[in-house]
C-alpha positions in Angstrom: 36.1 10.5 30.1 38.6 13.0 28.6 40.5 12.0 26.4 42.9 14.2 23.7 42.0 12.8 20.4 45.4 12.1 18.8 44.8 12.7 14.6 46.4 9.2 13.7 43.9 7.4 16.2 41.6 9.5 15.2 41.8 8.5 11.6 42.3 4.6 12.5 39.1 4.8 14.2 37.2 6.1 11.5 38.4 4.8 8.4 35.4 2.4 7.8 32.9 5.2 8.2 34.9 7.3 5.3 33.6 4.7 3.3 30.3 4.0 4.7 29.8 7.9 3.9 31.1 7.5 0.5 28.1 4.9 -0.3 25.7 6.6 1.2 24.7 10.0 1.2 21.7 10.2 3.2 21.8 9.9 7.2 19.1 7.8 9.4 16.3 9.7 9.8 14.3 8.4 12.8 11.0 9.7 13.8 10.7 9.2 17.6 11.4 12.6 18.4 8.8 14.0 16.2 6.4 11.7 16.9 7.2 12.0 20.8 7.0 15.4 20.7 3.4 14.9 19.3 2.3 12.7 22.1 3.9 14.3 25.0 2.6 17.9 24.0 -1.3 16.2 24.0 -0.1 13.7 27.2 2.3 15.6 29.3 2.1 13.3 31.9 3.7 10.7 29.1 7.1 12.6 30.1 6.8 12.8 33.5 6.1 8.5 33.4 9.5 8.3 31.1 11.6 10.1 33.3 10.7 8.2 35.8 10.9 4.9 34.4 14.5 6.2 33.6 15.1 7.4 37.3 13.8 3.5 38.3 16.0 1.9 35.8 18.7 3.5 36.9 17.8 2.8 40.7 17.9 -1.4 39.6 21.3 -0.8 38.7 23.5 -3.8 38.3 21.0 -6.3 39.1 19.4 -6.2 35.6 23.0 -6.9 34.2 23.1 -10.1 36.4 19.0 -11.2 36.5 19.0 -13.2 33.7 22.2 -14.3 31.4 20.5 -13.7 28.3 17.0 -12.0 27.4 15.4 -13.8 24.6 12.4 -11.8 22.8 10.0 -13.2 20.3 9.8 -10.7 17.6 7.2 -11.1 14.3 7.8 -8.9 11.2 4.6 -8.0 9.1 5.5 -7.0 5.8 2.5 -4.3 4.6 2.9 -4.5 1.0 1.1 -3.8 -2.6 3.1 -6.6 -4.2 5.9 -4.0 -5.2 9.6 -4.0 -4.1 8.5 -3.3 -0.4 7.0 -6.9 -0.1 10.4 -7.9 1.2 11.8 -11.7 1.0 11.6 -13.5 4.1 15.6 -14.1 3.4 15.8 -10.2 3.6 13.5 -10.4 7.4 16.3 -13.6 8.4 19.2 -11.4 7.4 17.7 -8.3 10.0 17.3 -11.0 12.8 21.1 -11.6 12.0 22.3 -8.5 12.0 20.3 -7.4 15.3 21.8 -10.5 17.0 24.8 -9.6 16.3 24.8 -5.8 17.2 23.2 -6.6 20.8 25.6 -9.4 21.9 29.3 -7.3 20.3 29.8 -9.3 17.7 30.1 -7.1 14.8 33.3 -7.4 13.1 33.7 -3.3 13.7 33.9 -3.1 16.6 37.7 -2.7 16.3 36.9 0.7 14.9 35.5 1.9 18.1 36.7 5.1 19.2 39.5 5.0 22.3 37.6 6.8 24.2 34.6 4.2 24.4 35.8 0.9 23.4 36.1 0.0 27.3 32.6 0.4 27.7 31.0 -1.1 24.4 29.1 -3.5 26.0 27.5 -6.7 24.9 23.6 -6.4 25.8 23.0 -9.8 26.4 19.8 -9.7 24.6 18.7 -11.6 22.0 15.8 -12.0 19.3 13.9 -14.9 18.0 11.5 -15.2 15.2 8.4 -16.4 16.7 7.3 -19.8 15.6 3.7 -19.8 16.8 1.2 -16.7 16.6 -1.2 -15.6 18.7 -3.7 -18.3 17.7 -1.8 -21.0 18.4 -0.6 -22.1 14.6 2.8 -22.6 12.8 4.2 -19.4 12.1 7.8 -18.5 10.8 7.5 -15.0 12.3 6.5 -13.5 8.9 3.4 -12.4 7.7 2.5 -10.3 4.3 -0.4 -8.4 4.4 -1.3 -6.5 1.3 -2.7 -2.8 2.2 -3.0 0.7 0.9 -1.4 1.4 4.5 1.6 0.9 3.1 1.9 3.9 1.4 1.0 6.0 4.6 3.4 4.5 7.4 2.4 5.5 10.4 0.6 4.6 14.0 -2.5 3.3 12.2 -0.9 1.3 10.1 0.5 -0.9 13.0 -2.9 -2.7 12.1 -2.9 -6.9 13.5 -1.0 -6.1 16.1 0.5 -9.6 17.9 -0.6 -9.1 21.5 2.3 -7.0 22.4 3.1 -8.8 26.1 4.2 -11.7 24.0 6.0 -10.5 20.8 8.1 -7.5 19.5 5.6 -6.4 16.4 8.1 -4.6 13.8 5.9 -3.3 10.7 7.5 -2.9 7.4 6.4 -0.5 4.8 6.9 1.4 1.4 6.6 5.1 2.4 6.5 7.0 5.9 5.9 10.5 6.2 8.1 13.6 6.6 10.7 11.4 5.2 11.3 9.3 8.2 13.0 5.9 7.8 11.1 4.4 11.4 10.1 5.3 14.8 9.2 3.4 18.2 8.1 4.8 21.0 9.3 4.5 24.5 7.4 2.0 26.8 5.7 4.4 29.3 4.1 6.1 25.6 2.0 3.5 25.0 0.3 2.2 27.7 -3.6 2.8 28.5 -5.3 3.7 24.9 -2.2 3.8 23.1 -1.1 0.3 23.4 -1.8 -0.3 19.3 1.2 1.8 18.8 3.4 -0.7 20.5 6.0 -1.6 18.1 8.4 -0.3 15.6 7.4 0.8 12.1 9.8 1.3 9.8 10.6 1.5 5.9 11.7 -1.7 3.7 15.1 0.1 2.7 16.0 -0.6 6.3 15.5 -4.2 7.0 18.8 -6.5 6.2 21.3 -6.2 4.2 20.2 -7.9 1.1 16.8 -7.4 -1.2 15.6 -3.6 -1.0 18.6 -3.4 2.0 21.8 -2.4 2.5 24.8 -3.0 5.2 24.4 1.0 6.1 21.0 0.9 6.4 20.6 -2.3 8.6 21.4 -0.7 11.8 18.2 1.0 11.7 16.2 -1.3 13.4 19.2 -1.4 16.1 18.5 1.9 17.1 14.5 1.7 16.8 14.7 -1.0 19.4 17.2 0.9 21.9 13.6 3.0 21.3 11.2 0.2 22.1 13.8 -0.8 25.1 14.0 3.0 26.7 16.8 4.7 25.1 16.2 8.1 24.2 18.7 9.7 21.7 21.8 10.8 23.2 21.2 14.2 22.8 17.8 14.0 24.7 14.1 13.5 24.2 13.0 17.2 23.9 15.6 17.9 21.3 16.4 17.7 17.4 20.4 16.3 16.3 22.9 19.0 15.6 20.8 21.6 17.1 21.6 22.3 20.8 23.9 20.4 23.4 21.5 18.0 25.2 21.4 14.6 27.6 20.2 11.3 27.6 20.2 10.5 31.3 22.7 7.7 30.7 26.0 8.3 32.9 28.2 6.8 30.5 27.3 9.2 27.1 28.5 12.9 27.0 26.5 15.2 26.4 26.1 16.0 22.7 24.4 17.4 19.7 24.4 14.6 18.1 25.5 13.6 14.5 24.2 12.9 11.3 27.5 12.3 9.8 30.6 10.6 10.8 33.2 13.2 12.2 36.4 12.8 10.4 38.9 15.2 12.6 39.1 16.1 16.1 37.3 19.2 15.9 34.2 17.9 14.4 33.9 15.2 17.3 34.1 17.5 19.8 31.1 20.0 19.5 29.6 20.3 23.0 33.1 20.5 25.6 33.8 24.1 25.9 37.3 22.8 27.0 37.9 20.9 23.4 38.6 17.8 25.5 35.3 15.8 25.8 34.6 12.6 22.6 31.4 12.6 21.7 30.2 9.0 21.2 28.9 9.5 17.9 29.4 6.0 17.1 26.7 5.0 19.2 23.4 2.9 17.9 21.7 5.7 19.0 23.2 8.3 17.2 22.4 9.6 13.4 25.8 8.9 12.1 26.3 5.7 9.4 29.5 5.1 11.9 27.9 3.2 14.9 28.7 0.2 16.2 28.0 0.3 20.0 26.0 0.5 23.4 27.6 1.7 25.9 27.4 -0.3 29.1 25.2 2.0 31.0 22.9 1.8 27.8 22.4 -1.9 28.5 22.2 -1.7 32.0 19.2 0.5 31.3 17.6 -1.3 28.7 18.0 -4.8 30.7 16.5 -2.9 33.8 13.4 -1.8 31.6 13.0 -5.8 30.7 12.4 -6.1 34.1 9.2 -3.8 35.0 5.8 -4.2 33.9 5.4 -1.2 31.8 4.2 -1.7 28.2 4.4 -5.4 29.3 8.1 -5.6 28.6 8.9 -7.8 31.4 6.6 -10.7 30.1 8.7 -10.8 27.0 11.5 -13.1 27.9 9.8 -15.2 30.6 10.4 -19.3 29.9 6.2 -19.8 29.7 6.3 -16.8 27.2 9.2 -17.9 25.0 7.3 -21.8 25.3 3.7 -19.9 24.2 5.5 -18.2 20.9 7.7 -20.9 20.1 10.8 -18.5 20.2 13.0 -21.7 21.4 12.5 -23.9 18.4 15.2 -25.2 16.8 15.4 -25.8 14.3 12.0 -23.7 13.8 8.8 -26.1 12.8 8.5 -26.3 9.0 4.5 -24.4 8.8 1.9 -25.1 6.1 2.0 -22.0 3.4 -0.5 -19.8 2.8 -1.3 -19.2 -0.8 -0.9 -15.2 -2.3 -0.3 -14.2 -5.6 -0.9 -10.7 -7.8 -1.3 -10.4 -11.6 1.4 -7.4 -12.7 -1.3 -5.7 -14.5 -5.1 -5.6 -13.5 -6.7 -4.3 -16.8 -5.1 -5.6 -20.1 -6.6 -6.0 -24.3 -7.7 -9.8 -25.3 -4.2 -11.4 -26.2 -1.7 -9.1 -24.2 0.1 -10.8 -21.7 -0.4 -10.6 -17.7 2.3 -12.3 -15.5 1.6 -13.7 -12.3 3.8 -14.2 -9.5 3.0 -16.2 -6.9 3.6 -14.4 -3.4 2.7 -17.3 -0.9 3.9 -16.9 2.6 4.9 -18.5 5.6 6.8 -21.3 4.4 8.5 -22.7 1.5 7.0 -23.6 -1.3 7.6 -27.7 -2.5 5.0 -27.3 -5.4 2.0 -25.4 -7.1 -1.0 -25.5 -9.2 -2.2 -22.6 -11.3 -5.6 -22.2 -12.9 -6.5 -19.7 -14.9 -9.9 -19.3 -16.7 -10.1 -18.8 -20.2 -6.7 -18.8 -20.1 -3.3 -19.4 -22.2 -2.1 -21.9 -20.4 -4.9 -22.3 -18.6 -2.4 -24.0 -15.8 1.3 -23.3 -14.8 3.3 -24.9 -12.0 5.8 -22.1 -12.2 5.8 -19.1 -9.5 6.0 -16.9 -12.2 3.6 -17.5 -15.6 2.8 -15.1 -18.5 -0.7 -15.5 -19.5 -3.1 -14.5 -22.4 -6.8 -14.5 -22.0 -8.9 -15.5 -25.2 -12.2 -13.7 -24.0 -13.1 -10.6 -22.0 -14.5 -9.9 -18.8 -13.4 -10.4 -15.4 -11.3 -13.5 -15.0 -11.0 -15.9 -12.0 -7.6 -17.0 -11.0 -6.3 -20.4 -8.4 -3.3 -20.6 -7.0 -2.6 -24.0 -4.6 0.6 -24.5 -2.9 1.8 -27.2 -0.8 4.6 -28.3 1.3 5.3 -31.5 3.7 2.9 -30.0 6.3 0.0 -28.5 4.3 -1.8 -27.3 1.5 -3.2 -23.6 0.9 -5.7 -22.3 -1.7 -6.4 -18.5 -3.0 -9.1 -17.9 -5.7 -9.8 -14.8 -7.1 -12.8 -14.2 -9.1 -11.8 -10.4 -9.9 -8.2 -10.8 -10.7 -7.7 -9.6 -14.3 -10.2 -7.4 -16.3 -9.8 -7.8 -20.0 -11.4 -5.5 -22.7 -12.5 -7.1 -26.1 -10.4 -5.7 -29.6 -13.5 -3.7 -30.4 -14.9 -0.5 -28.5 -18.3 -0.6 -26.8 -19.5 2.7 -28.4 -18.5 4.6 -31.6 -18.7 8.1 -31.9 -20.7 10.7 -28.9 -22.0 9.3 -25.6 -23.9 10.3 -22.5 -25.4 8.4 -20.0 -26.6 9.8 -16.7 -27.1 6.6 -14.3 -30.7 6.6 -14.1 -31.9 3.4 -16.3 -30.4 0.1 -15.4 -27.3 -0.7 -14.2 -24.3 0.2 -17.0 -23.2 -3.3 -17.0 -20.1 -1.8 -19.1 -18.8 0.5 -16.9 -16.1 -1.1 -15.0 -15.6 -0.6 -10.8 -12.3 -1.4 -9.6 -11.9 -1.9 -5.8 -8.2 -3.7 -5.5 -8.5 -4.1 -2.0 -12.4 -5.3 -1.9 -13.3 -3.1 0.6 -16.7 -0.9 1.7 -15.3 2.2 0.1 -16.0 1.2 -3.7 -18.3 2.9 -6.5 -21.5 1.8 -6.5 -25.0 3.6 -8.2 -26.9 5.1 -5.8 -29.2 8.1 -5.0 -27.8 11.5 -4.6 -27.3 12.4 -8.2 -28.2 16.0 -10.4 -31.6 16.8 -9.3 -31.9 13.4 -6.9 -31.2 11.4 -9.3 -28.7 8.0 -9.5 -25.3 8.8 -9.9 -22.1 6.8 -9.3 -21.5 7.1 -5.2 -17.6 6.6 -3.8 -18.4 5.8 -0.4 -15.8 6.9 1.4 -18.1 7.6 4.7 -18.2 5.3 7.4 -19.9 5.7 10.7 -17.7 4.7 13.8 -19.3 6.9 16.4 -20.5 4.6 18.5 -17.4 2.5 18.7 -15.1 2.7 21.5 -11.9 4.4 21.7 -8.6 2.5 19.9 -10.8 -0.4 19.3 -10.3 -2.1 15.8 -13.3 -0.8 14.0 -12.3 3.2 15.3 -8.6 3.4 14.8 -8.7 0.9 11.8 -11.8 0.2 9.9 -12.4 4.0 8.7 -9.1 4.6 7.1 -8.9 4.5 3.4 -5.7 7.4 3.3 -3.8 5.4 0.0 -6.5 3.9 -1.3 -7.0 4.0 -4.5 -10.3 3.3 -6.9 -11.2 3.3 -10.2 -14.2 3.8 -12.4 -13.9 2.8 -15.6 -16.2 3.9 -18.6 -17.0 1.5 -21.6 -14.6 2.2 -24.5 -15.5 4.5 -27.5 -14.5 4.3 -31.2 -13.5 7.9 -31.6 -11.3 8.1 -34.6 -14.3 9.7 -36.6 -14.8 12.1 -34.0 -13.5 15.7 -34.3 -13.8 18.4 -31.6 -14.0 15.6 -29.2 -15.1 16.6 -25.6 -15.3 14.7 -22.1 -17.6 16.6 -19.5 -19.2 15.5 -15.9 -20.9 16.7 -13.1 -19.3 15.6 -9.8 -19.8 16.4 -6.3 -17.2 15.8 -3.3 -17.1 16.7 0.5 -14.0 16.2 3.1 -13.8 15.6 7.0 -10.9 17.8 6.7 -10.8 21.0 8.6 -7.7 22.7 7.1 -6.0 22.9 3.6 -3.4 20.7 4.5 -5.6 17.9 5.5 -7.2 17.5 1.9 -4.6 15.1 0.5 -7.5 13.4 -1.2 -7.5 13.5 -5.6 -9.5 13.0 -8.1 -7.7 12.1 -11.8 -8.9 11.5 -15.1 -7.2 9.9 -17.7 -7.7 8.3 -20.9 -6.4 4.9 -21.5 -5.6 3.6 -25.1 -4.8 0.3 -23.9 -7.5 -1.1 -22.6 -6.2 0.5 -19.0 -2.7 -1.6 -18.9 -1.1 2.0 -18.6 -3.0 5.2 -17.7 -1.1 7.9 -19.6 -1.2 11.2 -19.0 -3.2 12.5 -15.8 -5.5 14.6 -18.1 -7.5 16.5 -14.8 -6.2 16.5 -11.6 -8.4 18.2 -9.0 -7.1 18.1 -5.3 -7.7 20.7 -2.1 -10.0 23.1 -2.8 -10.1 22.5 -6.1 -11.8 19.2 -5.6 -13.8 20.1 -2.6 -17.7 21.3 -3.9 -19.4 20.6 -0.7 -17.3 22.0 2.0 -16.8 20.4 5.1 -19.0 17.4 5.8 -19.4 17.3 9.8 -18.7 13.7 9.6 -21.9 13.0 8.2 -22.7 10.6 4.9 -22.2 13.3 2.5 -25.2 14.1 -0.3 -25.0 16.5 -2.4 -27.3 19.2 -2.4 -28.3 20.9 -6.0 -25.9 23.6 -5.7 -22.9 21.9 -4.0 -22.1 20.1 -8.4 -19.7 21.0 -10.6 -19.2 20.5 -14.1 -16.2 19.6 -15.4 -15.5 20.0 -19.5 -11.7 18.2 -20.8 -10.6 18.2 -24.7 -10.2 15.0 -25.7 -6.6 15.6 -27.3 -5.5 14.2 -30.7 -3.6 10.8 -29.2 -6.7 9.6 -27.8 -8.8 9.0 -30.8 -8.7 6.0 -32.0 -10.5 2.8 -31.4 -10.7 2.3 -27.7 -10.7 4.7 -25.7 -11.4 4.2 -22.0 -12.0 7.6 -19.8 -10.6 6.3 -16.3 -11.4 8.0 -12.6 -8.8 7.4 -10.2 -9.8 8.4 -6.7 -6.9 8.6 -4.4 -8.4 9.1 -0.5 -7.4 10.5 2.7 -8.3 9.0 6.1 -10.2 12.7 6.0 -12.3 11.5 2.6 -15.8 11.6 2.2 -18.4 10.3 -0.6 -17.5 11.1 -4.3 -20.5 11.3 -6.8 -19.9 11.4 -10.5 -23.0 12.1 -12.6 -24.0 13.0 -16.4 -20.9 11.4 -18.3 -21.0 12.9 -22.2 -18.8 12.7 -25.0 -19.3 15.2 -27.5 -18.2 16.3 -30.4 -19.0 16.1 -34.8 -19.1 12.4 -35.9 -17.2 11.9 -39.8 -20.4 10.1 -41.2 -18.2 10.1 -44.5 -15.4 8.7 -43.2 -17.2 5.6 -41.4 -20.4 4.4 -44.1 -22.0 2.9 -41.1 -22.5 6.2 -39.7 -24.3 6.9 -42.9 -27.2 3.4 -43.3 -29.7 5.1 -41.1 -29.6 1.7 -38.7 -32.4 1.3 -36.2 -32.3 -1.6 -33.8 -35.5 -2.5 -32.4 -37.7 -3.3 -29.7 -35.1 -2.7 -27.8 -35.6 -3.7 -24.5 -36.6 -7.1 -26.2 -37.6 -10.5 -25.3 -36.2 -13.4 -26.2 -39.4 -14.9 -28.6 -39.7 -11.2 -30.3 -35.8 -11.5 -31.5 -34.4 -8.6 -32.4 -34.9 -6.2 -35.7 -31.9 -4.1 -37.7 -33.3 -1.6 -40.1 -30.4 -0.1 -42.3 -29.9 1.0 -46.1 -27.2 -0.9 -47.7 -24.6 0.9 -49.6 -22.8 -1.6 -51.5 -21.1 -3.9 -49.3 -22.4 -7.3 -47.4 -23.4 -7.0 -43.2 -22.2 -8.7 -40.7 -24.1 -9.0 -37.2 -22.4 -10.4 -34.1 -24.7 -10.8 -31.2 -22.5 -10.9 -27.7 -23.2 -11.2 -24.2 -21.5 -8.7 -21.3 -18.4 -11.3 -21.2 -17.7 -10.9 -24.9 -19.0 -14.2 -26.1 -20.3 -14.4 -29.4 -24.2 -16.4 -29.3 -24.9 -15.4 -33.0 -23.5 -14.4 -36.1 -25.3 -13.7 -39.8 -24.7 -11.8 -42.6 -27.1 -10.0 -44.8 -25.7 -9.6 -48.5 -28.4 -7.5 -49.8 -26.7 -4.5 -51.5 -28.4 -1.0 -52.4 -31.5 -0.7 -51.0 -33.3 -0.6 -47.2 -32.9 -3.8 -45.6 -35.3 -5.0 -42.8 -32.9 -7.7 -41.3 -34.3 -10.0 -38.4 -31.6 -11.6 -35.6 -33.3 -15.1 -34.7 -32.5 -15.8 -31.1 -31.4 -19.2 -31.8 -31.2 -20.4 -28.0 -33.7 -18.8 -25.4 -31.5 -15.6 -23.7 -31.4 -15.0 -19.9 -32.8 -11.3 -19.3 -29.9 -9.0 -19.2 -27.7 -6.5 -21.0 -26.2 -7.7 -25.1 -24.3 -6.1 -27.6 -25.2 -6.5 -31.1 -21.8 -5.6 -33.2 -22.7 -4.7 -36.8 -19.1 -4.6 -39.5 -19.0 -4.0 -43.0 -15.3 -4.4 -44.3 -13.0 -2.8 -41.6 -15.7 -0.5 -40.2 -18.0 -1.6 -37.1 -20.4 0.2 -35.1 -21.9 -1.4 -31.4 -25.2 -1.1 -30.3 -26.0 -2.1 -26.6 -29.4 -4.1 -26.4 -31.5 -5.3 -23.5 -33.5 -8.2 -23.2 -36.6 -8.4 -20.7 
């Protein structure tokens, strides 16, 4: 294959790729030969099995071509998703399936712009993929699934989790982030058999799925090449190898040896790198190249990856056989119209009384004919729109229905934690402290989105074994067996994220206002590099609808107090606390202010304790007169037949008392008009009280004070 590259041909053959690299700036990044290198350096027999499944495909020779006329593989997308811009449209997974088609049977409309050298060996593959139409349980499936997961953020083997028993469908896993700034990777067959088979599969970023949505046309081919993967191919510059480094080979006849490109070569020079002689074309328009500019297999390319259909590694050969494509429904047309399954997310989680949260309904695996919204204590309190703005008329946790239905079915999601909403007035005026050791702080707030074991909970473990506040990030797995779903999957929190919330504090006649807390953390990581986990504190004006500024940030070693943990359920010993001390800056004081813990883990986390919470600083007793009536609420605990006594000296204006449960609900209101002088006021308990934590608000003109009360 030598060929003199004339300039005008030259410059016919390429003109769409001037343009493609006009658009886009960034080349394909895949992450096979990182992630190969990886594997094969722990496994080295892993290369010895790939070279030889190479040397055997290449022994079949042009009986795969002739086998079977066309290979038909069921392929399933699962979209890992936290309701952003990466939970892709199923239009945007149909468009991929089209685009894939296409590249593997020739029929792109590009292929004009195929280089002389190798447009007489382009080949169409003969291969073909079909959404599945059944999973693995036998039920009506569209080949889609949405699975919402902190693993989206992290993109990598472990996150390949409900893996679609591989010797029946392609699994492709679609994410928001990968690491090292990969867009995908797949590894060869021969890589993942024996413990690695979860790895099956391609995983690969959203940006690079179709050609509408989050896609684009250049990014499309992606998948194209992460299959060639999944199918055999190596990069045409070779396994052990990085693109434009060193001349290297593929072990395919038909592709010269090359360096590969991560652009598209636009004179003669730059597509000839590796040819000593300057006469050699390098195919960089191959699927299997870097470049933006590819629009082919060669024939030996398909040869190989028909061949590799045919043997039983990585169960690739089961794939396309008539019972299999009858077992995943990958013949069905037109595909079975499926039952949905109800899904839906509120756009914000913590929101004031009367501010407006909008819910989109994210139901999946079919279309939608019509839905039914509840929403409790809400305005509307139904929808049948997929998108609905809602305001909430009392605070507290808030459940939310969704029911969809179609011609086949009906699905249901309820959601008893869906929205938190904070009342207009703050919980606690002035300095605080609490240190976890009475009863349960009903007004602190634990938010655990994904409603998993690693959550904040009170427990023992605290300053001088006391209770504290316990992130559990410690699970034991030790006795479960190698790569099975509880050992690679079940202990992995990396991009997790939870919150503790503290009640809100009226702090706008605070000066000198200080946050400080004792916390205690340990990591199962055994370098610097490992400890990805954070801690951040902010404080929320807004009843936690935004977060602000990250007022502490401690990561590394900076967050680590208790060294490495050994694996073990982390305690804290008395020396392994530390006390952390943050100004309360000017912005924050006003009326409710919430101080907000964000814990972001690492699959390497361990348990997080967080104990002594204070607020401190000189209360304005001039500025607010309710500072100044000397109250006292008492007994308090209480029962319901003692009712509950205010003690206060009145300075000229009427009282007000609002008795409330934890949900905000008023059960009582009086006023006291009594002017000038003590006042010994009594709250009658008008209905019989369930034992449990109350707040008795006090106001007197715009001022208000909160007093927390508990009943026996």
């Amino acid at each position: 294959m030598k060929l003199k590259l004339h300039s005008f041909l030259f410059a016919l053959a390429v003109g769409f790729t001037i343009t493609a690299t006009a658009q886009e700036e960034t080349h394909f990044n895949c992450g096979q030969n990182q992630m190969n290198r990886e594997l094969w350096a722990k496994h080295p027999q892993m290369k010895a099995d790939y070279e030889q499944l190479i040397a055997n495909s290449r022994q079949i020779t042009s009986d795969g071509i002739n086998q079977k006329t066309t290979y038909i593989i069921p392929i399933v997308f699962h979209i890992v998703h936290e309701y952003g811009s990466e939970n892709i449209s199923d239009a945007q997974v149909y468009d991929q399936v089209a685009v894939l088609n296409r590249d593997y049977r020739k029929l792109n409309s590009d292929i004009n712009l195929i280089h002389p050298s190798f447009d007489t060996i382009a080949g169409d593959a003969n291969i073909e993929f079909r959404l599945a139409t059944i999973d693995p349980s036998g039920n009506c499936t569209n080949g889609i699934e949405h699975i919402y997961s902190h693993e989206t953020n992290i993109g990598d083997d472990f996150s390949k989790f409900n893996q679609w028993k591989r010797s029946n469908y392609l699994n492709i896993w679609v994410v928001k982030t990968m690491r090292n700034g990969v867009a995908g990777y797949a590894y060869y067959p021969t890589a993942t058999e024996g413990g690695f088979f979860f790895a099956d599969g391609i995983i690969i970023l959203n940006q690079y799925i179709g050609r509408i949505g989050s896609g684009d046309e250049f990014r499309s081919r992606a998948l194209t090449h992460e299959i060639g993967h999944y199918l055999g191919l190596a990069h045409p510059w070779g396994s052990t190898n990085d693109p434009m480094v060193a001349c290297g080979d593929d072990g395919i006849p038909d592709t010269p040896i090359t360096k590969g490109f991560n652009f598209c070569p636009t004179t003669e020079a730059q597509a000839i790198v590796c040819d000593e002689n300057g006469v050699i074309v390098e195919n960089f328009q191959n699927y299997m190249d870097y470049s933006y500019c590819s629009y082919m297999f060669t024939k030996d390319q398909i040869t190989s990856m028909r061949n590799v259909l045919q043997v039983a590694t990585a169960s690739r050969m089961n794939l396309w056989q008539d019972t299999n494509l009858m077992v995943t429904g990958a013949l069905a047309n037109p595909a079975p119209i499926c039952a949905p399954i109800a899904d839906f997310a509120p756009n914000k989680r913590f929101v004031c009384i009367g501010a407006p949260v909008v819910f989109k309904d994210a139901s999946w695996n079919a279309v939608i004919d019509s839905r039914e919204w509840t929403f409790q204590d809400g305005t509307p309190s139904t929808s049948t729109s997929a998108s609905q703005s809602v305001t909430f008329n009392s605070p507290g946790w808030k459940t939310v229905t969704l029911k969809v239905t179609n011609a086949t079915g009906t699905d249901e999601m309820i959601t008893q934690k869906s929205v938190f909403i904070s009342p207009q007035w703050a919980d606690y005026s002035g300095t605080y402290s609490e240190d976890f050791n009475g009863q349960y702080p009903w007004n602190w707030v634990v938010d655990n989105p994904e409603e998993n074991w690693g959550r904040f909970e009170i427990a023992n473990g605290g300053v001088n074994n006391s209770k504290a506040f316990k992130l559990n990030n410690f699970k034991d797995v030790s006795s479960a067996a190698p790569y099975t779903d509880e050992s690679v999957y079940y202990n992995r929190l990396g991009g997790t994220k939870d919150k503790l919330i503290s009640p809100s504090f009226d702090l706008r006649y605070t000066t000198g206002a200080t946050l400080s807390f004792d916390y205690a953390y340990a990591t199962n990581a055994t370098t610097i590099e490992e400890m990805t986990e954070e801690l951040n504190v902010f404080f929320s004006q807004d009843c936690g609808s935004t977060l602000g500024f990250t007022q502490k940030k401690l990561t590394g070693t900076a967050l680590v107090t208790g060294g490495n943990s050994a694996d073990i359920d982390f305690v804290p010993s008395a020396n392994q606390w530390k006390t952390v001390t943050i100004p309360i800056n000017t912005s924050a004081l006003y009326g409710k202010t919430r101080v907000i813990f964000e814990f972001k883990a690492s699959d390497n986390s361990n348990n997080l304790y967080i104990d002594n919470f204070n607020i401190s600083g000189t209360v304005g007793i001039e500025e607010n007169p309710l500072f100044s009536m000397d109250l006292n609420v008492y007994p308090n605990p209480t029962n319901a037949n003692e009712g509950i006594n205010i003690d206060y000296h009145a300075n000229g204006e009427a009282v007000e008392f609002q008795l409330m449960d934890i949900q905000g609900k008023v059960l009582t209101t009086e006023t006291n008009n009594t002017v000038n002088s003590m006042v010994s006021h009594k709250l009658s308990l008008k209905t019989p009280l369930a034992a449990g934590v109350y707040y008795l608000k006090i106001n007197q003109g715009d001022f208000n004070i909160t007093k927390k009360v508990v009943i026996l």
